[in-house]
N, C-alpha and C positions, 0 to 999 in steps of 0.2 A: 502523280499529279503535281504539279509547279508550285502547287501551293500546299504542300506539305497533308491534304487533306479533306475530306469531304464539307460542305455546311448545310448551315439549316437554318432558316428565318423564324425567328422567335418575335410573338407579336409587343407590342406596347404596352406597356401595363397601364392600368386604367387608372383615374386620379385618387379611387377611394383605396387603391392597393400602393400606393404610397408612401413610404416612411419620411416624414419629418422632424426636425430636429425639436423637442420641448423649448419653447423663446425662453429664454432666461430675467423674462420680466415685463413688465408691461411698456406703452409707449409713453415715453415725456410729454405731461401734459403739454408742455410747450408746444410742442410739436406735431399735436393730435390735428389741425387744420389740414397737414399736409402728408400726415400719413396712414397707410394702409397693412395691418398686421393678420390679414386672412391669407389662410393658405394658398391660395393659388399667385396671388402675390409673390408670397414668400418663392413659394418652388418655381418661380420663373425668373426669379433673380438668385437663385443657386449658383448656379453654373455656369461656364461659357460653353465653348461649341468645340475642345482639344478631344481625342481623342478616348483618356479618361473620364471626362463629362458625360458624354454619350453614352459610354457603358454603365455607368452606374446611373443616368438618368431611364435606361432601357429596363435596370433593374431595379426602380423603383427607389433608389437610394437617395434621397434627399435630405442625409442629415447634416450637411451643413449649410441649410438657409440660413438664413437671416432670422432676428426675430422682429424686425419691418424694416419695411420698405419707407422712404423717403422721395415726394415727389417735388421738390422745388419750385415755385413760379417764381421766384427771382432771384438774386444774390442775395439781399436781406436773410433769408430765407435758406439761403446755402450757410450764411455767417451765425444765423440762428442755430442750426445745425451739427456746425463744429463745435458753439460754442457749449450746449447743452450735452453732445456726446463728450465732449472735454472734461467737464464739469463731470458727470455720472462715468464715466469711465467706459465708455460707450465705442467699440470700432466702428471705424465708419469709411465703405466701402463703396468709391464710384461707378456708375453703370451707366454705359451710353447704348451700346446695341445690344450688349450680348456675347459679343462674336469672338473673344479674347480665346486663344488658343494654346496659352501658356499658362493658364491658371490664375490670370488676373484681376477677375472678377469674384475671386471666392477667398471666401473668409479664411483665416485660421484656423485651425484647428486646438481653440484655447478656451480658456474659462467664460472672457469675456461674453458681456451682450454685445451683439452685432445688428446693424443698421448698415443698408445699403442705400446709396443717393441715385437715383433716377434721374439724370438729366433733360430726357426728353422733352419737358416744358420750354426748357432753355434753347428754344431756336427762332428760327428765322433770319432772315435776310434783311439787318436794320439799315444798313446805311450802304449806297454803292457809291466811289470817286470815280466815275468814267476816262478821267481824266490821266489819273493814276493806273488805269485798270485794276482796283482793290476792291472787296467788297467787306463789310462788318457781317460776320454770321454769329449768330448763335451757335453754341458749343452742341446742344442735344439735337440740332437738325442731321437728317441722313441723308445718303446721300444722294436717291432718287430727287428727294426735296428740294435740295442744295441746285442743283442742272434747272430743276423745272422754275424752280423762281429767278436764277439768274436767266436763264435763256427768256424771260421774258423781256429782258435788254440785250438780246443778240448777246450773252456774255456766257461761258462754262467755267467749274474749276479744272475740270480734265483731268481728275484725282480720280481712279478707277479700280480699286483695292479687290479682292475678289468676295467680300464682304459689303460691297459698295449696296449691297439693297438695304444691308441693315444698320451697317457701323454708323457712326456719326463723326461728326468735324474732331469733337472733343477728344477721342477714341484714339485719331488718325494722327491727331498731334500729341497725347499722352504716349503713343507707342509708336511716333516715328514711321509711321506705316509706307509701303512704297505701293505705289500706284500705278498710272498708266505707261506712264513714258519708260521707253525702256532705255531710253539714253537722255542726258543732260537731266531732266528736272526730275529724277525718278522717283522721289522722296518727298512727303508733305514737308517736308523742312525746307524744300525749293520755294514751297509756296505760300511759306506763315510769314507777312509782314511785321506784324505785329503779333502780342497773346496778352489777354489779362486770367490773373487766375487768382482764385479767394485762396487765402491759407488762414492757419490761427492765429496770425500776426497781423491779417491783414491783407487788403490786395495786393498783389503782382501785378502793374501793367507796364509792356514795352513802351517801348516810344514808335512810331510810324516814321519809318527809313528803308527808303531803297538798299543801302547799304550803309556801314560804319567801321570805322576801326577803331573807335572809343572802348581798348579795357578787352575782357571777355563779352559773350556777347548773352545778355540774360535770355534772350528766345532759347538760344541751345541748352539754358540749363532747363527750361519750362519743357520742350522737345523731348519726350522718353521719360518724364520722368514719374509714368505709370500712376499718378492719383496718392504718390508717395509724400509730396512736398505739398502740395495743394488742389484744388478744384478748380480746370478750368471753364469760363464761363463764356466766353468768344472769343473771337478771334478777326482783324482785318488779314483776308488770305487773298493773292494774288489772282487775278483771273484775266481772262483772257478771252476774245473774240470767239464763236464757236467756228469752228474751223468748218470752210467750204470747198476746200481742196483737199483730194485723199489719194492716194497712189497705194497699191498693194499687192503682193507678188510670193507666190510660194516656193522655194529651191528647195532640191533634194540634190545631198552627198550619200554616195556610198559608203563614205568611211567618216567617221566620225571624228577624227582625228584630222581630216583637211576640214569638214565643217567649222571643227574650234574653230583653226586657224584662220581659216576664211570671217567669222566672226571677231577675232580679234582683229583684223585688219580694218574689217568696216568702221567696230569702235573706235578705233584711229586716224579712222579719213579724214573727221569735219564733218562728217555730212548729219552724223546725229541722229539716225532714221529715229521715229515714234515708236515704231515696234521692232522688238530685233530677238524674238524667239527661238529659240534651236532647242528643238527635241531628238533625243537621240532619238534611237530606232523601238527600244519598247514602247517608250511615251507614244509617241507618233502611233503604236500601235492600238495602245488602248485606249486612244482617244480619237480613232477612226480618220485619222491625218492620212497617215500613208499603211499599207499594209503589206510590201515587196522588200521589206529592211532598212528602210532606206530612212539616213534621220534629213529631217525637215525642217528649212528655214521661216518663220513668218517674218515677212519686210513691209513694212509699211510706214510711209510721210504722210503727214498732213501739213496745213495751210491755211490761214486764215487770207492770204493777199495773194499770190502768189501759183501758178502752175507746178507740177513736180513732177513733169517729165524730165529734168537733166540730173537732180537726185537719185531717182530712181536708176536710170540706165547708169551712173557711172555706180551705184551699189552692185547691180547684177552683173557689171563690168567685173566687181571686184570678186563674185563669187564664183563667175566661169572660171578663173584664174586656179582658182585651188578645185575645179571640177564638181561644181554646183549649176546644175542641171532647172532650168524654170518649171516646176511641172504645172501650176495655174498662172493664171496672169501675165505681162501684168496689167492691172486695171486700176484706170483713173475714173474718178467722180469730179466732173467740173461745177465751178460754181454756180447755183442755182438745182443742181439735182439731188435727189432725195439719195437719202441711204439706203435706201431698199434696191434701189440701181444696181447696188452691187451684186456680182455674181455670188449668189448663198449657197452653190455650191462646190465652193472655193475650198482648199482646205486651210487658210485662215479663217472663212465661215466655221469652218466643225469646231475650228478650236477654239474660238470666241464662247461657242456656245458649252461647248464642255468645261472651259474656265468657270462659267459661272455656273454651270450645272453640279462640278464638282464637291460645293459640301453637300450638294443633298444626297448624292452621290454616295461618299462618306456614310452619313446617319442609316444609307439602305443598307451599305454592307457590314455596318456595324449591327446591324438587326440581324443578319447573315449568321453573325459570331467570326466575322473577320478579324484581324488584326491589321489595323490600314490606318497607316497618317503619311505625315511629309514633315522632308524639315529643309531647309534653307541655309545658305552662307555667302559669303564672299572671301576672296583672295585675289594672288597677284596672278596674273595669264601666269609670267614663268612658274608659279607656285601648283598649280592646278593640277597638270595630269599627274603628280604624286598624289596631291590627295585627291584625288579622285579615283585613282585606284585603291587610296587606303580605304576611303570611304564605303565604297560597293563590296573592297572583300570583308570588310568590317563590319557592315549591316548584312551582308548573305551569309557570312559565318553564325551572326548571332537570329538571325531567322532559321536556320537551320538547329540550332539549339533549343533556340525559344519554340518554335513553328514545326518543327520538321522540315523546314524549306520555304521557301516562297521567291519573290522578286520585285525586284530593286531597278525604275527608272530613273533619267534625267532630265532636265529641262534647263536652259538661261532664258529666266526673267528676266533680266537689265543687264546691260554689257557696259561697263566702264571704260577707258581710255586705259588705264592699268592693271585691269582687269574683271572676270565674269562673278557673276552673282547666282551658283548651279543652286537650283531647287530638285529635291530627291523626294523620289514615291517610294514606300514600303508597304507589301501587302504580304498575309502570312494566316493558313486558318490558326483559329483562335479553339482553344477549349476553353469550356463551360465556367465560368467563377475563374479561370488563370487570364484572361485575357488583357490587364491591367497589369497583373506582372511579366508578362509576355511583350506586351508593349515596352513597358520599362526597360527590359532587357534589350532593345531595339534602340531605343530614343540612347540606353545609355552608353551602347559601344557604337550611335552616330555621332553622338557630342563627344566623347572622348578621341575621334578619329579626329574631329574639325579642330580641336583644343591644342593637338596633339603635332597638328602639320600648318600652324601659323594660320588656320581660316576665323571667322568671327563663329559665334555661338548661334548666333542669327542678323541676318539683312535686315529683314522686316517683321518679324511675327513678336516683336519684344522679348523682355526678360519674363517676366511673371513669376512664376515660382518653381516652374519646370528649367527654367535655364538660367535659375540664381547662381547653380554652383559654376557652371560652366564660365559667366560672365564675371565673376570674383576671382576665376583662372585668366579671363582676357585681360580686366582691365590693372591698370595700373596700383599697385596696393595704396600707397599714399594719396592716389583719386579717390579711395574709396572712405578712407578717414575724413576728408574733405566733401565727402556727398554726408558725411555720417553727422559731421558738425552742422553741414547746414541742413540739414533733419532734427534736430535740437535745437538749432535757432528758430525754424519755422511752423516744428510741429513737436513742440517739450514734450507731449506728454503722450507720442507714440499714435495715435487713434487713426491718423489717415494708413488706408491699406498696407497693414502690421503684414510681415514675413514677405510682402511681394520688393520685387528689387536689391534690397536690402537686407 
């Protein structure tokens, strides 16, 4: 079997078979207005949604909650906060959706009392400049929210995370998160005008600029920097018209190696498509794309002014060239027609829906006793088919160890003009109580392949604490002395999210 082995779905443990952690003390009177230290609280602000999470949430393992929860109705209230966990010696741990898949949302494993902050009070939609096309959100809005209240002025963020039903603005800009656009704006960092964010010292807020070249640029340090330096509380983010022009087209290569290239070429037109997916041929397979071998392009423009018939054909121009075959499309939506116009049985359709289908996806086969995550990176086109070959014999060697066997696809999320952004699936049966060290074994001879051949540790999924050691291998050592001083200027006395980053 491909997958080293048989499984077996194992149900849900119930809330009263639970293990939670003893709180190490009671809440700060100060604090009692806006917080909540009953169980169910506590074990839903445990954990995020990484592959680890899941398993020990499956098994009942909740000992490192919190011992409360923090809900905020304002920044007073956030400064309230810092300053009483400051004072008591208190960690205190931001939480926007959930959805952190590096270990970002969870505590230490240390003496300390621990307090988690709840952002989700902290939203809405305060102020839009039309003018500017910017909008003021709150930091705890998600992002279903974020579309529905701006599209009440014809306006979107177009920020599309695969976490987008749950994460929030705050989340997207602590962990740099990459969203819709697979080319040009691919990064919530395209689209943070401005950030304010509360620390122990006091707020952080940008200034509102198109662009600058005054110095370094404070947004980039506010950008990733995980709930380590401070709390953020909104944000003015760029938005944009909602787009009523959409163009969109599926190719299939038989070889995967003319697809890159045909993909790298596109990245270098100009032309910028919106969407610019390439699945090799497993991907494509398990996700009901194609199923003759063949890996699969999705292409697709959109438009807020504008027609995308001459986009479109010179792209498909460029993918005949290296022998990319149209097998849907392509199909335009003009202004005025609904999205359901489009053909939904497209295989851009299946893969829209399998994109977002995909964590639940996850939590099933982890109920299974699967062993199943992904990981992410980037490099330079010339840099790629080395590591990509190191990458795939590098995780099937250690699924074969760890698993008995299993398998390892591909995917490009975003294509840059210098280079792809490959996201990889691993799946592998798991045994009973190993499947956390099993995984490890996996997670840790892919980060050491990506470390090892010049690629980043991650694109978009953040640092957290899963990809501290890896990102302490990327960055710069002397960067890191310089993140470390200003962690002592802004937060002395250690309490914002201890071990994550850092």
């Amino acid at each position: 079997m491909i997958l080293g082995g048989g499984v077996e779905e194992r149900p849900l443990p119930t809330f009263e078979e639970i293990r939670l952690r003893t709180p190490g003390g009671k809440v700060p009177t100060a604090l009692a207005a806006f917080a909540r230290d009953d169980a169910r609280e506590r074990a839903l602000h445990t954990y995020g949604r990484g592959f680890p999470d899941l398993v020990r949430g499956f098994s009942g393992d909740f000992l490192a909650a919190p011992d409360f929860v923090l809900f905020p109705r304002d920044e007073d209230d956030v400064t309230l906060a810092m300053k009483v966990c400051e004072d008591e010696g208190i960690a205190l741990v931001p939480f926007g959706g959930g959805t952190s898949v590096v270990g970002g949302v969870e505590h230490a494993p240390d003496a300390r009392r621990r307090a988690t902050l709840d952002l989700g009070l902290l939203s809405g939609v305060h102020e839009i400049d039309r003018a500017s096309l910017a909008a003021r959100i709150g930091a705890g809005m998600r992002g279903p929210a974020i579309d529905a209240a701006l599209g009440e002025h014809g306006l979107t963020l177009r920020h599309f995370p695969q976490s987008y039903e749950h994460s929030t603005l705050g989340g997207w800009i602590a962990t740099r998160a990459g969203g819709h656009f697979a080319t040009l704006y691919t990064h919530i960092d395209d689209l943070v005008e401005s950030v304010r964010m509360i620390t122990p010292r006091g707020p952080l807020e940008t200034r509102r600029l198109p662009a600058s070249g005054a110095g370094p640029s404070p947004e980039r340090f506010v950008l990733g920097s995980e709930g380590t330096m401070g709390i953020i509380t909104e944000a003015w983010m760029r938005v944009r018209p909602v787009p009523s022009h959409r163009a969109s087209a599926s190719v299939c290569f038989p070889s995967w190696d003319d697809a890159v290239a045909s993909v790298r070429e596109l990245a270098q037109s100009g032309l910028y498509p919106t969407n610019a997916r390439l699945l090799d041929a497993r991907e494509a397979l398990i996700h009901e794309v194609a199923t003759d071998g063949s890996c699969v392009l999705l292409l697709g423009f959109e438009s807020h002014d504008h027609a995308l018939e001459p986009w479109m054909s010179r792209a498909l121009a460029i993918t005949a060239e290296r022998g990319g075959v149209v097998s849907s499309g392509p199909t335009y939506v003009a202004a005025g027609a609904r999205t359901h116009e489009v053909d939904r049985a497209s295989a851009e359709a299946a893969w829209r829906q399998a994109f977002f289908d995909a964590p639940y996806l996850q939590s099933a086969l982890v109920a299974m006793g699967l062993v199943v995550d992904t990981f992410e990176t980037a490099c330079t086109w010339s840099a790629f088919p080395t590591l990509h070959a190191a990458v795939v014999r590098a995780v099937k060697t250690a699924l074969k160890e760890a698993c008995g066997g299993g398998l390892v696809s591909c995917r490009f999320t975003h294509v840059y003009p210098d280079g792809p952004a490959p996201y990889y699936t691993f799946m592998g049966a798991g045994r009973p109580g190993e499947q956390i060290r099993q995984w490890s074994l996996v997670k840790q001879a892919a980060c050491g392949a990506l470390i090892e051949h010049g690629a980043t540790i991650t694109h978009h999924h953040a640092v957290g604490r899963v990809h501290r050691e890896g990102w302490h291998r990327e960055r710069p050592p002397l960067f890191g002395k310089v993140l470390e001083a200003a962690k002592r200027e802004l937060d002395p006395a250690g309490i914002l999210n201890p071990g994550v980053l850092l």
